[in-house]
C-alpha positions in Angstrom: -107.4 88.8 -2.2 -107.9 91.7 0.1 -108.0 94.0 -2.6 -110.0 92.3 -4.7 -112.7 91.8 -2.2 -112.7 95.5 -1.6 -113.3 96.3 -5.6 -116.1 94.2 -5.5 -117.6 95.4 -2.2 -116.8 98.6 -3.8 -118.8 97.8 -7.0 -121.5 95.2 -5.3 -122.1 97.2 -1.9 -121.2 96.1 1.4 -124.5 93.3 1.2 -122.6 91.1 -1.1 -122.5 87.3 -0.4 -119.2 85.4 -1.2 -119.7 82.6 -2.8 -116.5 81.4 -4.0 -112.7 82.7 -4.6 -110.0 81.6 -5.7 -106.3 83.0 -6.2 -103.3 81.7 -8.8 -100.6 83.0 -10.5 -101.3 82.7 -14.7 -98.6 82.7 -17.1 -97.6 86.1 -19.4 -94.4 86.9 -21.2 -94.2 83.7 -22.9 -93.7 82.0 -19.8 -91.3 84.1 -18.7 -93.2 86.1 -16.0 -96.6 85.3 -14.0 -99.2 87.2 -12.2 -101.4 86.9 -9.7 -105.3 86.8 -10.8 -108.2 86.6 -8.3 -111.7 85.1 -8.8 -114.5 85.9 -6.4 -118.5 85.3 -7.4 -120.2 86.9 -5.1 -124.1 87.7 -5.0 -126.4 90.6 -4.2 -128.9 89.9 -1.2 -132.0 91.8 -2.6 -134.5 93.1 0.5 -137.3 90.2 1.1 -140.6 91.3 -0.5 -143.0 92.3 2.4 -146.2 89.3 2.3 -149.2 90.1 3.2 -152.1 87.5 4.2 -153.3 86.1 1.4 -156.1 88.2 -0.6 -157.0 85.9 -3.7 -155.4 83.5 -6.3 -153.4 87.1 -8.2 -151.1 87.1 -4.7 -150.5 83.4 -4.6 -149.6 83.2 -8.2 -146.9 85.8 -7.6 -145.3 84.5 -4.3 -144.7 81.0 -6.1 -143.1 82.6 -9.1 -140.5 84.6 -6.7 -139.9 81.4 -5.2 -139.5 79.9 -8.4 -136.9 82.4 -9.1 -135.0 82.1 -6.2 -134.7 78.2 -6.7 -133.4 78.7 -10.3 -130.9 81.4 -9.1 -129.5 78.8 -6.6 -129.2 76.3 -9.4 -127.4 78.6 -11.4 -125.3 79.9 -8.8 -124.3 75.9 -8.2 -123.7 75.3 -11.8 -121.1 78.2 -12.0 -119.3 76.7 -9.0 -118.7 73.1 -10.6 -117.6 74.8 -13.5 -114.8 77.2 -11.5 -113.6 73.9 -9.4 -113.7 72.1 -12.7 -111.2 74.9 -14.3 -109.2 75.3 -10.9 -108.7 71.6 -11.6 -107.8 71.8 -14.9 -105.5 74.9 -14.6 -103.7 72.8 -11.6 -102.9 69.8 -13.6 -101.6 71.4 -16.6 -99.7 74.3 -14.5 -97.8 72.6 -11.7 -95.8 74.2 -9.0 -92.2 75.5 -10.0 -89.6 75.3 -8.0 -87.9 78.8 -6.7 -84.6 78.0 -9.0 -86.8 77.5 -12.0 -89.0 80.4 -11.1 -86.0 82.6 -10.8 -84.2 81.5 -13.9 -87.5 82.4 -15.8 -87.9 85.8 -13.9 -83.8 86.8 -15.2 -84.5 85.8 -18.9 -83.7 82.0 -19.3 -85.6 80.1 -21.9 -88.1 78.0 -20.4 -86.5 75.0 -21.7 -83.2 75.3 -20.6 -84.8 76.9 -17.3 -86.4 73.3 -16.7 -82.9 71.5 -18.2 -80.7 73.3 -15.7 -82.9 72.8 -12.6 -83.0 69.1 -13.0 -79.8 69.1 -13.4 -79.3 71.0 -10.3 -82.0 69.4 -8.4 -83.2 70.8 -5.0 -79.6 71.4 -3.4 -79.5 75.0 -4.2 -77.7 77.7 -5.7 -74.1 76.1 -5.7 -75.4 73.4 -8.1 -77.5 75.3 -10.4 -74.0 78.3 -10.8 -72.4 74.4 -11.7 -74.8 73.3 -14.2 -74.9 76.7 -15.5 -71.1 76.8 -15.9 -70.9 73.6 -17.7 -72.6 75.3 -20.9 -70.4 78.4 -20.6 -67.4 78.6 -22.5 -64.7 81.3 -22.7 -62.1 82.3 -25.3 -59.5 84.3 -23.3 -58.2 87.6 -24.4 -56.5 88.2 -27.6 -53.6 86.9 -28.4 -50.1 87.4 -29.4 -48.3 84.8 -28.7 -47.9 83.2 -32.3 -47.6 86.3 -34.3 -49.8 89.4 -35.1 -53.1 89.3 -33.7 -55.4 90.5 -36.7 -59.1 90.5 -34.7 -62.2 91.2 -37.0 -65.3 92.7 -34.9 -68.8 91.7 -36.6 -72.4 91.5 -36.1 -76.4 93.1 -36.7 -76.4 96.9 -36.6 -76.4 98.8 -33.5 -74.0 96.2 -31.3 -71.8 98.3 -30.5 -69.1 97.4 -32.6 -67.0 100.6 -33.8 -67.6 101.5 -29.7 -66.0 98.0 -28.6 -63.1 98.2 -31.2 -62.1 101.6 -29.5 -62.2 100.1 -26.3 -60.1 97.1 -27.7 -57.5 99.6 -29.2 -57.0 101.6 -26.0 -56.5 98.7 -23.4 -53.8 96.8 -25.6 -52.2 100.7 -26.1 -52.5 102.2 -22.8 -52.8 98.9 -20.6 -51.1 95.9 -22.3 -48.4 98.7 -24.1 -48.7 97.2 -27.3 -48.9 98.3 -30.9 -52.0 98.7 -32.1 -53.6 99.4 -35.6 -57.3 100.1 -36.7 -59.1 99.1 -39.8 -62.4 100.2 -40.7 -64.5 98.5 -43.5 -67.6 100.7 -42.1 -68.0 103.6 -45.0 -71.5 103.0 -44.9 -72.7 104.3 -41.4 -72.8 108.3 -40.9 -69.9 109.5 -38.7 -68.8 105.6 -38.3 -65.0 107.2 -39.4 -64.6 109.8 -37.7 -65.5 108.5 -34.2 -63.0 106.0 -35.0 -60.4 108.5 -36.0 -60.9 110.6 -32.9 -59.8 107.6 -30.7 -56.8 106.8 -33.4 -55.7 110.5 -32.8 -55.8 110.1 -29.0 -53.8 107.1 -28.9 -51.9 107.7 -31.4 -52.8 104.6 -33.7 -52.7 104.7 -37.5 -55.9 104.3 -39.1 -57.0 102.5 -42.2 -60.4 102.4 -44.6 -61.2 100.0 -46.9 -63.2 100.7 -49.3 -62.3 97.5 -51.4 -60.4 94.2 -51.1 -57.8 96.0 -52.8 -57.5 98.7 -49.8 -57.7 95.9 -47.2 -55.1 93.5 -48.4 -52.8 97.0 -48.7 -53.8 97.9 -45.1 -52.4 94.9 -43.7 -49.6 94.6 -45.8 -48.4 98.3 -44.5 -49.1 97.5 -40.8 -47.7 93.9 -40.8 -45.2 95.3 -38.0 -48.1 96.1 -35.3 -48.7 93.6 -32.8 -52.9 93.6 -33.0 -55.0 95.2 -36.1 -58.8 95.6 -35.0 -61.0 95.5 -37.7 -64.0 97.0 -37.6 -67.0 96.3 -39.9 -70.0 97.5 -40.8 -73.2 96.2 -38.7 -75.5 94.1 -41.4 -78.7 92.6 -41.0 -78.6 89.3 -40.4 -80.9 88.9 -42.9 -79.3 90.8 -45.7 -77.1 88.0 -47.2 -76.3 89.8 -50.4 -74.7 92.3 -47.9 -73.3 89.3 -45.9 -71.6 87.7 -48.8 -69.5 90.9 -49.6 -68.6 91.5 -46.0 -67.5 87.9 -46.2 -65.2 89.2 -48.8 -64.0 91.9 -47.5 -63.0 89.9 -44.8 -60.9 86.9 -46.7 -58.5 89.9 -47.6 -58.0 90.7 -44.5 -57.0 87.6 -42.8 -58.2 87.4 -39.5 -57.0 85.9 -37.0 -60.0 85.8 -35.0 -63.6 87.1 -35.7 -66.1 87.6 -32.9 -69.7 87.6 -33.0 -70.8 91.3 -31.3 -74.3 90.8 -30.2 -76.0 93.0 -28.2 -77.4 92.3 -24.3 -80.5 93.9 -24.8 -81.5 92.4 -28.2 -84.7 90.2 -28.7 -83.4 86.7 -28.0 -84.8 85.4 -31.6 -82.8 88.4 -32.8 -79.9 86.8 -31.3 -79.9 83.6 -32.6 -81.2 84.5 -35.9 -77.5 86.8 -35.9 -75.8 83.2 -34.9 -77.1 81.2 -37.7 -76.6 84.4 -40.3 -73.0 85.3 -39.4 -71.8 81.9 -39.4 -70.6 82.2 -42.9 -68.2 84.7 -41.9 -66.2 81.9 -39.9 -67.1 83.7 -36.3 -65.1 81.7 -33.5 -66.2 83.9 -30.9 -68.7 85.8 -29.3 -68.9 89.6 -27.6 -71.5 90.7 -25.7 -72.4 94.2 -25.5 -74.7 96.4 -23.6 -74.8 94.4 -20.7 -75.8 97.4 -18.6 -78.7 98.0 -20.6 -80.2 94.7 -20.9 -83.3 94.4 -18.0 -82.5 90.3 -17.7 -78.9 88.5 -18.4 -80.3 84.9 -18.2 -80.2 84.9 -21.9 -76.3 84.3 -21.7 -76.7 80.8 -21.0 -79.5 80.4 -24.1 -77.0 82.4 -26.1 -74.0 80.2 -24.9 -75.8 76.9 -26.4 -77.3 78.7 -29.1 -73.9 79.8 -31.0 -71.7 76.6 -29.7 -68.9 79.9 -29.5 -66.5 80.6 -26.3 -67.2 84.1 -25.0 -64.1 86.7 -25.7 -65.3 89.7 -24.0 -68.1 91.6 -22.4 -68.5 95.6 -22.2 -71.3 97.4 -19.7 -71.2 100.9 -20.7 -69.5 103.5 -22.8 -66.5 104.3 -20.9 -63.4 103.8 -23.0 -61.1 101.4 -22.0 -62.6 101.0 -19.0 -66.4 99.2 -19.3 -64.3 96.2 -20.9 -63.8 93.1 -19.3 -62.1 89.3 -20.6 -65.1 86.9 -20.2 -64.9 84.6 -17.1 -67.3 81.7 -17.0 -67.7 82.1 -13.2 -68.4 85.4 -13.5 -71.0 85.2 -16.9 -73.4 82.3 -14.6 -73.6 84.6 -11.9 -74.8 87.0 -14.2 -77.3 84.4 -15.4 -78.3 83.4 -11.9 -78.8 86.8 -10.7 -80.2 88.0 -13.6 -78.5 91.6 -13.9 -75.5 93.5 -12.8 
């Protein structure tokens, strides 16, 4: 308000009269964000005409008509202020207050509808209750598994997930961390320079590396690593639009057998991007979800949206490009936090 009266002392001169302000947050981003606007009508006081005695009817005539004037502006100027009390009104009923925990779960990303769903869950208790209703729509997967047989993990998703990156960082913890044998497929002979940064990490840990360029080369791939504890498989990023490109990959992937296929979906990713990737990659018999990028995404409140969205336990998350180190099993505790803080 402050500044506001200044601009307009600034613009007006300091003779202005203030006739009316009034200060409220309006909605942007969807709903997601608000800002504060001020209002101020303010008027111009004009030096008073100098009178002097009365000289004839010309004189008369004109001192009536600034009079006249001045009566109409002070109609007008009363008009204007029924109509800015009659929109303050207006914009009060139809924007109510919001609580902080629903203001703060739009400010980190949440949808507004799930926003309003978890805080009447929570209700006014605090943060304790809205981590627990956030945590009841979070589910989580675990890490990969062994424990009945070779692990055979496909990695799949939109272009530009991270996927060939995360399938590294896969390969190098169960080598260097978990000491267990690992193999990598690729079915990504479509991307520029998708092979060899694959092969470069295969050299370093010394994993054998396959390419399929056909169902033929896949089901011969797994045949000749059948001995390896985990085989990663990682494919190449389609639109989730592209369902001629979809139904191959689909395919591809029936040859191999997976054991388990998760759903890489970038952090930073247009939430209508996200689900649209949910609904596409369905098909491809997805059970669970990895979340990349979350470094780089400015709000994580879109886990929870993403959690309901895909009906999928998380598996995994990653937060930068370290390899095998920005990799982490997903934790439910941990992923509302994210959600309640809104970033890293």
């Amino acid at each position: 308000m402050q500044n506001a009266l200044a601009e307009a002392r600034r613009q007006l001169g300091d003779g202005l009269t203030v006739l009316h302000t009034k200060q409220y947050d309006d909605s942007a981003l969807f709903g997601l964000a608000r800002k504060p606007v001020v209002e101020i009508l303010a008027a111009v006081d004009s030096p008073a005409p100098s009178i002097r005695p009365a000289e004839g009817p010309t004189q008369n005539s004109e001192l009536r008509t600034q009079n006249s004037d001045v009566v109409l502006l002070a109609r007008q100027v009363a008009d204007i202020t029924q109509i800015l009390e009659r929109m303050d009104a207006g914009r009060d009923s139809t924007q109510p207050d919001r609580s902080p925990a629903l203001e703060r779960l739009l400010n980190n990303g949440v949808s507004t509808q799930m926003a309003e769903i978890l805080t009447q869950e929570a209700g006014p208790e605090g943060a304790a209750e809205a981590l627990s209703a956030i945590g009841r729509r979070i589910k989580c997967s675990g890490p990969i598994s062994c424990d009945k047989g070779q692990a055979r993990v496909a990695l799949v998703g939109p272009t530009g997930a991270g996927k060939t990156t995360t399938a590294a960082k896969l390969a190098s913890h169960y080598t260097l961390n978990e000491g267990k044998t690992v193999a990598l497929l690729t079915l990504d002979t479509y991307r520029v320079g998708a092979i060899e940064q694959l092969a470069t990490y295969a050299r370093i840990l010394n994993a054998p590396l396959e390419v399929g360029m056909c169902a033929e080369d896949v089901d011969a791939a797994v045949e000749r690593h059948s001995d390896k504890d985990i085989i990663i498989i990682d494919t190449v990023g389609r639109s989730q639009r592209d369902q001629s490109n979809l139904d191959e990959l689909a395919r591809l992937l029936r040859q191999a057998r997976p054991t388990e296929v998760h759903l890489t979906v970038s952090a930073q990713a247009c939430p209508t991007a996200q689900k649209e990737a949910i609904d596409a990659f369905a098909r491809l018999r997805v059970d669970r979800l990895l979340v990349t990028k979350l470094d780089e995404a400015p709000r994580l409140g879109i886990l929870v949206d993403l959690a309901v969205a895909g009906l999928l336990p998380f598996s995994y998350v990653t937060f930068g490009q370290e390899v095998p180190d920005d990799l982490a099993v997903a934790d439910k505790d941990s992923l509302s936090r994210l959600v309640w803080e809104g970033s890293l």
